[in-house]
C-alpha positions as CSV (number, residue, x, y, z in Angstrom):
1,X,-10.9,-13.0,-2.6
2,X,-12.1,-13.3,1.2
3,X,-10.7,-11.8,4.1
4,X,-7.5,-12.2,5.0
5,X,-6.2,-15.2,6.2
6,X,-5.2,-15.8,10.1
7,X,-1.8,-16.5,8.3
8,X,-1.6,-13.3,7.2
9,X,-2.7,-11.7,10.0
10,X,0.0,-13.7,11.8
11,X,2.4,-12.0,9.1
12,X,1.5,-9.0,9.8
13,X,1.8,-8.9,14.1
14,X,5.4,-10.0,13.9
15,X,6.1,-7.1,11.7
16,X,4.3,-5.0,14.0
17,X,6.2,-6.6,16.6
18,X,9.2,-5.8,14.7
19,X,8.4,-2.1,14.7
20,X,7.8,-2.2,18.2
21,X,11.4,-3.6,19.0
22,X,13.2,-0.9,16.6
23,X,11.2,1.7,18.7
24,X,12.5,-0.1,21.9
25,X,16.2,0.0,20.2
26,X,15.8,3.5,20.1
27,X,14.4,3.8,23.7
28,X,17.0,2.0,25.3
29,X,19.7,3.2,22.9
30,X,22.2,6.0,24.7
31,X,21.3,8.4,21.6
32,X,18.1,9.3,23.6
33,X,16.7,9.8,26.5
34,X,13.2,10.9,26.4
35,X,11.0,13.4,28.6
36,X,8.1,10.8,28.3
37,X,8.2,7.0,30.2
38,X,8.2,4.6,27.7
39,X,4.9,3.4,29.1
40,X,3.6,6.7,28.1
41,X,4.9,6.8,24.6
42,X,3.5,2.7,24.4
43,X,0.0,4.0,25.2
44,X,-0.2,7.2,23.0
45,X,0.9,4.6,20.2
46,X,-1.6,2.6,20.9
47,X,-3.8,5.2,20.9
48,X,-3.4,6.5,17.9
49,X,-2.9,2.7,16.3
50,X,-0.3,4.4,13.8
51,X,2.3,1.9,13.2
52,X,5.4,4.8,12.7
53,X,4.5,7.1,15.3
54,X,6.6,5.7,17.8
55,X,9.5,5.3,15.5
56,X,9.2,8.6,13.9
57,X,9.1,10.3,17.4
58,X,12.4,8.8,18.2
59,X,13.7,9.5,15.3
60,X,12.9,12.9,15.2
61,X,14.3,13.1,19.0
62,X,18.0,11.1,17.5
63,X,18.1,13.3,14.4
64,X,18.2,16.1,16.5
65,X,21.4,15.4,18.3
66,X,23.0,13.4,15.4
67,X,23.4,14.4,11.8
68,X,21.0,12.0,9.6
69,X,22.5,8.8,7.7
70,X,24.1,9.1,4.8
71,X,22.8,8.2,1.6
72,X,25.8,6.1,-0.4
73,X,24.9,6.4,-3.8
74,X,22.6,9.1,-6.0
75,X,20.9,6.8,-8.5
76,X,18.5,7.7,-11.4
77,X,14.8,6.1,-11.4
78,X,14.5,2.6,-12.6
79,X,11.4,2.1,-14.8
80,X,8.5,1.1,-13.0
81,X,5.0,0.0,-13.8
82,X,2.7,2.4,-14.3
83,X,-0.1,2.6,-11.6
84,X,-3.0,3.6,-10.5
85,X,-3.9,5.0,-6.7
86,X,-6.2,3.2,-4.8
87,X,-8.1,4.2,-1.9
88,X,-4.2,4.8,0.4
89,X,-2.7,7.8,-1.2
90,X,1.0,6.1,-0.7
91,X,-0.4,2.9,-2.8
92,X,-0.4,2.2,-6.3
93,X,-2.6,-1.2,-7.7
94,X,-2.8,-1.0,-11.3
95,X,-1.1,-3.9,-13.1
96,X,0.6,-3.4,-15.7
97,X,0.3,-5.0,-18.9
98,X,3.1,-3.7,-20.9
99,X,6.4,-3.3,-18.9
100,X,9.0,-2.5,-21.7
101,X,12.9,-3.6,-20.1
102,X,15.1,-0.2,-19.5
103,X,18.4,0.7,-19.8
104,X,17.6,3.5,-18.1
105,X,18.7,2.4,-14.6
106,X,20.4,3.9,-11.6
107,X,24.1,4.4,-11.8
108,X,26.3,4.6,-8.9
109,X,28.1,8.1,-8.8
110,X,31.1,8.4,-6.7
111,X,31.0,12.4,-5.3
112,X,33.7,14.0,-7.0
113,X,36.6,14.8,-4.8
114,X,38.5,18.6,-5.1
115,X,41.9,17.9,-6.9
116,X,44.7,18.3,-4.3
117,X,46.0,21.5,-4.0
118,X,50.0,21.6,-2.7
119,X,50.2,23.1,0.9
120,X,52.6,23.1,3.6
121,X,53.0,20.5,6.3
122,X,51.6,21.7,9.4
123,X,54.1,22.1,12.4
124,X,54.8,19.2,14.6
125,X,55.7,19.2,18.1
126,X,58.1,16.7,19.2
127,X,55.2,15.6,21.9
128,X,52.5,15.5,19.1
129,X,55.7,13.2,16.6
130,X,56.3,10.9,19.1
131,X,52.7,10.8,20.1
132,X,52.2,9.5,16.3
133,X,55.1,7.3,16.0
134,X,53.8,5.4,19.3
135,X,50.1,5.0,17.3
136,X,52.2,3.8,14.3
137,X,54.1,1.1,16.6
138,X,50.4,0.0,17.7
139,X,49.0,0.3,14.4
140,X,48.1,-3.5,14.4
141,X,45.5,-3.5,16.5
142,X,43.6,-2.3,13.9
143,X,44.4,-4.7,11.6
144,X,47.0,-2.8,10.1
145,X,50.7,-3.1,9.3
146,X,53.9,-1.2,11.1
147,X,55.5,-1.6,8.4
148,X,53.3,0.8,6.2
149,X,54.2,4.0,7.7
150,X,57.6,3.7,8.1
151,X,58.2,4.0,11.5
152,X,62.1,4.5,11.1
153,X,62.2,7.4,9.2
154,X,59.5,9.2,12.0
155,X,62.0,7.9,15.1
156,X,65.0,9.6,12.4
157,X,62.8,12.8,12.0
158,X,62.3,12.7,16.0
159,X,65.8,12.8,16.4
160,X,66.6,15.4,14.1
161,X,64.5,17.5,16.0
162,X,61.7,19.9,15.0
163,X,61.7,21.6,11.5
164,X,60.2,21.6,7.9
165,X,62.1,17.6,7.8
166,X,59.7,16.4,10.4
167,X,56.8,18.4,9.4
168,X,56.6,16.4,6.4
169,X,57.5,13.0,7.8
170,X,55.1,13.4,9.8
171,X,52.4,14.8,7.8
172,X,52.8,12.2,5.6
173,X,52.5,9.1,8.3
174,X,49.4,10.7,9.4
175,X,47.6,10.8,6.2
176,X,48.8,7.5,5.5
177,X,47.1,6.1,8.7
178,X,43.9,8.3,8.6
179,X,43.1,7.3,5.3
180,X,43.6,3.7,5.3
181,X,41.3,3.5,9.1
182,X,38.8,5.5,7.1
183,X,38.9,4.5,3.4
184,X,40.6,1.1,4.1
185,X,44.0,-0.4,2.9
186,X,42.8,-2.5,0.3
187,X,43.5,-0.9,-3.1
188,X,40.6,-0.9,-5.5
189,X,41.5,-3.9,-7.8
190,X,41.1,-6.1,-4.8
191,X,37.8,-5.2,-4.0
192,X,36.0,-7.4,-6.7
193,X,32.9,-6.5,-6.9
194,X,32.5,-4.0,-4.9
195,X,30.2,-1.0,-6.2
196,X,29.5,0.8,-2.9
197,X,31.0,4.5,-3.1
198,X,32.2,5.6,0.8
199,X,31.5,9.1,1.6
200,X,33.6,9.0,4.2
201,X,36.4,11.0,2.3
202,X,33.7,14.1,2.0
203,X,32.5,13.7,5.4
204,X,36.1,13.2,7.1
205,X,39.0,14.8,5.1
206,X,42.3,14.5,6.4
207,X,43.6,18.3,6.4
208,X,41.0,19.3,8.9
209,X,41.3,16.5,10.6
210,X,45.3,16.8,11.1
211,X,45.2,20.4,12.4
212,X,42.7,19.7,14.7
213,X,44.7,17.0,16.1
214,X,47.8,18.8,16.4
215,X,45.8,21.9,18.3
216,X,44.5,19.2,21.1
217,X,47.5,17.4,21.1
218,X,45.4,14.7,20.7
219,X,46.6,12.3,17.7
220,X,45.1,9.1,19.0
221,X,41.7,10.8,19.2
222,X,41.9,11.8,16.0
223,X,42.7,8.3,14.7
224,X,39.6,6.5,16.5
225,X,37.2,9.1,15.3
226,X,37.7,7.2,11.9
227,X,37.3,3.6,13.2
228,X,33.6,2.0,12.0
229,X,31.2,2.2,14.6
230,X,29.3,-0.9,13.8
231,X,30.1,-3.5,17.3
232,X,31.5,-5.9,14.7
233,X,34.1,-4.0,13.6
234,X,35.3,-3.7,17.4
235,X,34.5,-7.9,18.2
236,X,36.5,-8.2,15.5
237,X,39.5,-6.2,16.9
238,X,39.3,-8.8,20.3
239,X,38.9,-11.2,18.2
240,X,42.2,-10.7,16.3
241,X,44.1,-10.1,20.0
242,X,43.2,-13.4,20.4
243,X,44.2,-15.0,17.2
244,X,45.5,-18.4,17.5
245,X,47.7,-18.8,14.0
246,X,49.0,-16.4,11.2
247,X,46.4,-17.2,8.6
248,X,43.3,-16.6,11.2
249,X,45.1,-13.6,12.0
250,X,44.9,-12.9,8.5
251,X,41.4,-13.2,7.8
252,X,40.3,-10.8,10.8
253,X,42.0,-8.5,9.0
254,X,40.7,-8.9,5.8
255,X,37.1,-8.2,7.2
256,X,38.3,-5.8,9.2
257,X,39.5,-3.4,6.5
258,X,36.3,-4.6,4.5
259,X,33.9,-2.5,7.4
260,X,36.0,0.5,6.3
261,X,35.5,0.1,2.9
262,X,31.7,0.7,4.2
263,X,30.7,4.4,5.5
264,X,30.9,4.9,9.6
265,X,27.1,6.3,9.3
266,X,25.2,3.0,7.7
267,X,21.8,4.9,8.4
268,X,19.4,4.6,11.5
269,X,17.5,2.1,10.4
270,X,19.0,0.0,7.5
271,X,19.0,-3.5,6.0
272,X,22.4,-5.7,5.3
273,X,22.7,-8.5,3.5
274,X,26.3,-10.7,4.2
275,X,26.4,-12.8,1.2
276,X,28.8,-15.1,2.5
277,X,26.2,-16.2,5.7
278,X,23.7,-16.4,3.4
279,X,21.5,-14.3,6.1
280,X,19.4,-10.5,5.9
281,X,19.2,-8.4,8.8
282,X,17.4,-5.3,9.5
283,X,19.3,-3.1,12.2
284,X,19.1,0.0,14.1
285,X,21.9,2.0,14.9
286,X,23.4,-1.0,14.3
287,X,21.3,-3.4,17.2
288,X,20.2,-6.5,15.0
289,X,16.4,-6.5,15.4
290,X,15.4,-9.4,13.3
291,X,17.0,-11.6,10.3
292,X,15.7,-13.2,7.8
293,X,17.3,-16.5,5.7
294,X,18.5,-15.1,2.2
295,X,19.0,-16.5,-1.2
296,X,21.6,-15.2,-3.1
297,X,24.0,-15.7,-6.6
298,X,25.1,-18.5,-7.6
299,X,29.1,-18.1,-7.7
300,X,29.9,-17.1,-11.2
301,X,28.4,-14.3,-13.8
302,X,25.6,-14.2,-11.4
303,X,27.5,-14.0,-8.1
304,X,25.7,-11.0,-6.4
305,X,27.7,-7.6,-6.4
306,X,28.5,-5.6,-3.1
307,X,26.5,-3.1,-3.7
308,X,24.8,0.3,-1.4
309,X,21.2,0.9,-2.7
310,X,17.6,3.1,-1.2
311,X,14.8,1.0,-0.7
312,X,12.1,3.3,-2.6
313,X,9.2,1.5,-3.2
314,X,7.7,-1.8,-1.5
315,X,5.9,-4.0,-3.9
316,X,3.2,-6.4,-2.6
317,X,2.1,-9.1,-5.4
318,X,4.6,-7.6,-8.0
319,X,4.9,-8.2,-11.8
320,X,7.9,-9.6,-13.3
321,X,9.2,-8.3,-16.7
322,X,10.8,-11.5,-18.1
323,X,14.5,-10.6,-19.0
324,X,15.4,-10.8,-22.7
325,X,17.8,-12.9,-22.3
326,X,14.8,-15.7,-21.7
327,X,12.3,-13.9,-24.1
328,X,14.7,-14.2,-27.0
329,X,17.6,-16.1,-25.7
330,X,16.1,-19.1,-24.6
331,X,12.7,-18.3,-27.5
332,X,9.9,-18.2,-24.6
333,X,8.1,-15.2,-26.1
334,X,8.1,-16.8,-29.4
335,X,6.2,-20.0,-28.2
336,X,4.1,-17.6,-26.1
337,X,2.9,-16.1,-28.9
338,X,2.4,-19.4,-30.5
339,X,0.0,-20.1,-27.9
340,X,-2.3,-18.0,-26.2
341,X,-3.8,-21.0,-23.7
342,X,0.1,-22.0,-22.7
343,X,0.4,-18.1,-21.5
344,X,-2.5,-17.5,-19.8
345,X,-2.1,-21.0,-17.6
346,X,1.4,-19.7,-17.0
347,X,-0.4,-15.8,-15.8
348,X,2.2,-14.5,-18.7
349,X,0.8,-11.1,-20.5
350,X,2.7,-10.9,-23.9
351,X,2.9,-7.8,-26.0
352,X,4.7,-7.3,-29.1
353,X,5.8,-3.9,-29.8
354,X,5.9,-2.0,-33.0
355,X,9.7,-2.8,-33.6
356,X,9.4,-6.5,-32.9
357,X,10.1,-6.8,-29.4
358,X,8.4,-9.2,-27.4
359,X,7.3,-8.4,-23.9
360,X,6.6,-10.9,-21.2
361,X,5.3,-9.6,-18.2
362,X,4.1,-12.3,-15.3
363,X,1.1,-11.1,-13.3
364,X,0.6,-11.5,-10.1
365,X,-0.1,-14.8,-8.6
366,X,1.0,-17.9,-6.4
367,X,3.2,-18.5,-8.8
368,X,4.9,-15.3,-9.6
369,X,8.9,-15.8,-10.0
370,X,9.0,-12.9,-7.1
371,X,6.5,-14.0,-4.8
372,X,4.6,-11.9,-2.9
373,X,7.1,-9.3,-2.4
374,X,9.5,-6.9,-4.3
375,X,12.0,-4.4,-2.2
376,X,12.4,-1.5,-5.0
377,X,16.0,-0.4,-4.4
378,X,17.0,1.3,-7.9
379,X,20.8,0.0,-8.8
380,X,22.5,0.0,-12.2
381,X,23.0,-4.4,-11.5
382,X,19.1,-4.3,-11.4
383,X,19.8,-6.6,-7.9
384,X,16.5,-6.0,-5.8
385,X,15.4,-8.0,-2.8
386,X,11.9,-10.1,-3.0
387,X,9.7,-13.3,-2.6
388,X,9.9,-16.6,-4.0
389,X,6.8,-19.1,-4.4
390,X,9.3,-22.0,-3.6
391,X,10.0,-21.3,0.2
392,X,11.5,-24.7,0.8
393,X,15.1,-23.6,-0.4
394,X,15.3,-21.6,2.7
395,X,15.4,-24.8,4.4
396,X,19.2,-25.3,2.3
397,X,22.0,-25.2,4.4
398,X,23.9,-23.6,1.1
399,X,21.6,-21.5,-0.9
400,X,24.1,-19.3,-3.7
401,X,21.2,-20.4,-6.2
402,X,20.3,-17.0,-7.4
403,X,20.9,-15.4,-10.2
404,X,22.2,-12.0,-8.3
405,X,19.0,-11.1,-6.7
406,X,18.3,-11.6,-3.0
407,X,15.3,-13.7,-1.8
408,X,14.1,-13.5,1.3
409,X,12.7,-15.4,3.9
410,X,9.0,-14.1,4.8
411,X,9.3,-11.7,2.6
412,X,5.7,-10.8,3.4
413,X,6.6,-9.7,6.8
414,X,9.9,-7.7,5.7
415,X,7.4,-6.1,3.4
416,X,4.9,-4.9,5.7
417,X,7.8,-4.1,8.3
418,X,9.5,-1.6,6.0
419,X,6.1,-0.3,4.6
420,X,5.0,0.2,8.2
421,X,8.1,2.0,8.9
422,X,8.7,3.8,5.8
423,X,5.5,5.0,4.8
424,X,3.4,4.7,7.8
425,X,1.1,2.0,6.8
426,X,-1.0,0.2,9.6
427,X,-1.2,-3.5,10.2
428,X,-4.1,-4.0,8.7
429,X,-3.2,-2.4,5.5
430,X,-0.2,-4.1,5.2
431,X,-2.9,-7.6,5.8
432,X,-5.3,-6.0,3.1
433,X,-2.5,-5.4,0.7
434,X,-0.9,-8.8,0.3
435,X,-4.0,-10.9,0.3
436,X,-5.4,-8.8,-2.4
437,X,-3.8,-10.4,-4.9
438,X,-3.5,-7.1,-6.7
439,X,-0.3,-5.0,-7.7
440,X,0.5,-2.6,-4.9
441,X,2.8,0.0,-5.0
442,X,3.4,1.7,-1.9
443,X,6.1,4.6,-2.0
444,X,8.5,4.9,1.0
445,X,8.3,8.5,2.8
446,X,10.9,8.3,4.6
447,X,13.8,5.6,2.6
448,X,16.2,2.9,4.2
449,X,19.8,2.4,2.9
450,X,20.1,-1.6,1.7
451,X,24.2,-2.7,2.1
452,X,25.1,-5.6,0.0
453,X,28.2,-7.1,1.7
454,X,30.8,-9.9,1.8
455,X,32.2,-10.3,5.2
456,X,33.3,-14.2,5.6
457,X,34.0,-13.6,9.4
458,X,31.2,-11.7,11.5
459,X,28.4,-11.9,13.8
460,X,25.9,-14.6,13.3
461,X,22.2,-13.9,13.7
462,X,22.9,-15.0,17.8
463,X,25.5,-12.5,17.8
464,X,28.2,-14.9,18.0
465,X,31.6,-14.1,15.8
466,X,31.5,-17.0,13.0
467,X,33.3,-17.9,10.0
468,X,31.3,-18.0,6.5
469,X,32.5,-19.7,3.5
470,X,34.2,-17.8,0.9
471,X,31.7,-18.6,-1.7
472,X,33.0,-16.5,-4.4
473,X,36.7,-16.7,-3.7
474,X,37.2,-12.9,-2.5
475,X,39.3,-13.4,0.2
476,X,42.1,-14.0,-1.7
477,X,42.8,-10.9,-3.4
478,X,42.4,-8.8,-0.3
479,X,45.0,-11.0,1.3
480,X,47.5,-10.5,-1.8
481,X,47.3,-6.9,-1.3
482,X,48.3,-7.1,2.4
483,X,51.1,-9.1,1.6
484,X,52.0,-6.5,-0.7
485,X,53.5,-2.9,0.1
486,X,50.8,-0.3,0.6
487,X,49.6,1.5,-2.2
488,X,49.0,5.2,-2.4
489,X,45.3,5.9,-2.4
490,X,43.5,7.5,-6.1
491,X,40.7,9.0,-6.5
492,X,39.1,5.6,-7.3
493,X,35.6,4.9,-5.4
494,X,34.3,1.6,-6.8
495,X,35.5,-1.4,-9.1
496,X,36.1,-1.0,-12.2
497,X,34.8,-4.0,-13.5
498,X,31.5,-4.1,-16.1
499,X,28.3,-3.5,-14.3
500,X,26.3,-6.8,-15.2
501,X,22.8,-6.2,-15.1
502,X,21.6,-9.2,-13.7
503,X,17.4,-9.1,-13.8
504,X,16.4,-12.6,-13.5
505,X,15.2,-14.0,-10.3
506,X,14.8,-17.5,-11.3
């Protein structure tokens, strides 16, 4: 093919450009203050025309003073084609011919939690009790209800004065509150869908946190460490101060409590997708650098899950295995087989293995069902983020069209961003690898957490607080489960509903 196109080139400066606002995030962010001017740093980058340097000096310098983020889940390895390594040693370019479906996918593991063991209420002060049943009588700032913690039987404890009867009152309220601001209030059943497991109960328990509240005296402090971080979750907190009706009201809440179903620590550099807006962003320390138009599931079997994944591999000019449910289901590898010339104008490869099985695997090409692009992010739903060779639907106002998986909007340039970032490839390798045509595997270094979300009220990509359409009807059960009395928390991380693999693009 000849040399790559000014498109591409194009392509491949805004995700440079990209790289150099994330570095600029960190530079003006107040995690670090560098010994360097940033006019310094700029020209040793430029020196040295790596397109990670500047990010992994920063965040070398962040990681220092704060712990690292948090990987959500501890998945297996998806199957991937086998490759071949080209000239980059972090780039694999060997199609392959014969890519055999798996079952042998990445499960989401909640951490396992220590089974309680009994132990006796801490002392309370009467400063530290009342100190608590004045948070409890402001509870619903936070989107929470008075009502939950029984605020009567503290003032009765109060009263009674101090003693094993108001230890336990009050020990009680407190873990009540702390674990509904950091796990959230919603009780599991509501949460459809929702397959991300918080670590927040490992990183934050409550006993530790209680005692060290009650030696500083300090019970509000000790509540507001457990608030999300995210500036969302705090616009959405004015926001609800300034709610005009009841049922508004209700929805702030609702996505409230859905940023503490999330962890606090979402990763210094991550990606989000908010099904509801329909929109992908890639952040750091939660600064919105750039967004990108998404397609996602159609509402239904295929609706996409909320989901917390590792973006592993980038894929420029990927294969796609075609799902069974197409090959046999709807009898396309049969009348592949049938004919040979149909296949090869379609750029299907078609194998049939020794047990009967017929594999369909589409090359690389313009007309690839993923595009240009594939975002490997190993999950049991098979849900991954990549190209499409029909980029006018990103000119829908509505686009649930999917069936699970994410499309996304120059999916050439979020390639190259994150392969620039996560495995230190330069511009012009990212140019060289999606205008070869070929299969390129390039392995990430250093990963990126992916969040799958559903928040029908958040920031829009201007940074204005919107609301989204409920697309798949989820509000509704969250919003049942306020109206109902709080439920004790259970060792419960993620739905219980069946994991639906759902591995076809089209």
């Amino acid at each position: 093919m000849g040399g790559p196109s000014g498109l591409h080139r194009v392509t491949a400066s805004k995700a440079r450009h990209t790289i150099m606002t994330a570095a600029n995030g960190y530079r003006f962010g107040s995690i670090w203050r560098p010994a360097l001017g940033f006019g310094q740093r700029q020209a040793r980058l430029a020196a040295s025309g790596s397109a990670l340097a500047c990010a992994l000096l920063v965040t070398a310098s962040a990681e220092a003073q704060t712990p690292p983020p948090v990987d959500l889940t501890r998945q297996g390895a998806m199957a991937q084609p086998t490759a071949q390594p080209t000239t980059s040693p972090r780039a694999t370019s060997s199609v392959p011919a014969f890519a055999p479906p798996s079952d042998t996918v990445g499960t989401t593991v909640a951490p396992s939690v220590p089974l309680a063991v009994a132990v006796p209420p801490p002392h309370w002060s009467l400063a530290d009790a009342q100190a608590l049943l004045t948070q409890i009588q402001t509870i619903g700032r936070e989107g929470l209800f008075v009502r939950d913690y029984q605020p009567a039987s503290l003032a009765d404890a109060i009263k009674a004065g101090e003693g094993p009867a108001l230890d336990a009152t009050a020990t009680q309220a407190f873990t009540w509150i702390a674990e509904d601001l950091r796990d959230g209030r919603t009780p599991m059943d509501a949460r459809v869908q929702w397959f991300v497991v918080d670590p927040d109960a490992e990183a934050h328990p409550i006993r530790p946190l209680l005692e060290g509240a009650l030696a500083s005296h300090d019970i509000a402090g000790a509540f507001a460490s457990l608030e999300p971080t995210t500036p969302d979750y705090a616009e959405l907190r004015d926001a609800l101060a300034q709610a005009r009706t009841p049922a508004e009201a209700a929805l702030i809440r609702v996505n409230m409590d859905r940023w503490r179903w999330l962890g606090r620590d979402l990763g210094l550099i991550h990606l989000e997708v908010n099904v509801p807006e329909q929109i992908l962003r890639l952040a750091v320390r939660d600064k919105i650098i750039t967004t990108y138009r998404a397609i996602v599931g159609k509402p239904g079997r295929t609706a996409t899950p909320q989901l917390s994944a590792t973006v592993q591999n980038v894929v420029f000019n990927p294969t796609w295995t075609v799902p069974q449910s197409i090959v046999k289901g709807e009898g396309l590898g049969a009348k592949l087989l049938a004919s040979p010339a149909s296949a090869a104008r379609q750029n299907y490869k078609v194998t049939k293995t020794e047990s009967g099985m017929v594999i369909v695997v589409q090359q690389p090409g313009k007309g690839n069902a993923l595009g240009v692009m594939k975002l490997d992010m190993p999950n049991p739903h098979a849900i991954y983020i990549h190209d499409t060779p029909n980029h006018a639907l990103f000119n829908l106002t509505s686009r649930a069209l999917s069936h699970g998986c994410i499309r996304a909007e120059r999916a050439d340039e979020l390639g190259m961003t994150m392969a620039m970032l996560g495995a230190d490839i330069s511009k012009e390798q990212g140019v060289e690898y999606t205008h070869s045509g070929k299969y390129t595997k390039v392995a990430m270094t250093q990963t990126f957490p992916v969040y799958i979300t559903y928040f029908t009220i958040a920031r829009d990509v201007n940074g204005l607080m919107r609301n989204f359409a409920d697309l798949y009807g989820r509000d509704a059960p969250v919003l049942a489960s306020f109206a109902a009395p709080r439920q004790p928390h259970t060792g419960q991380r993620v739905s219980k509903e069946a994991v639906v693999k759902l591995d076809n693009p089209l």
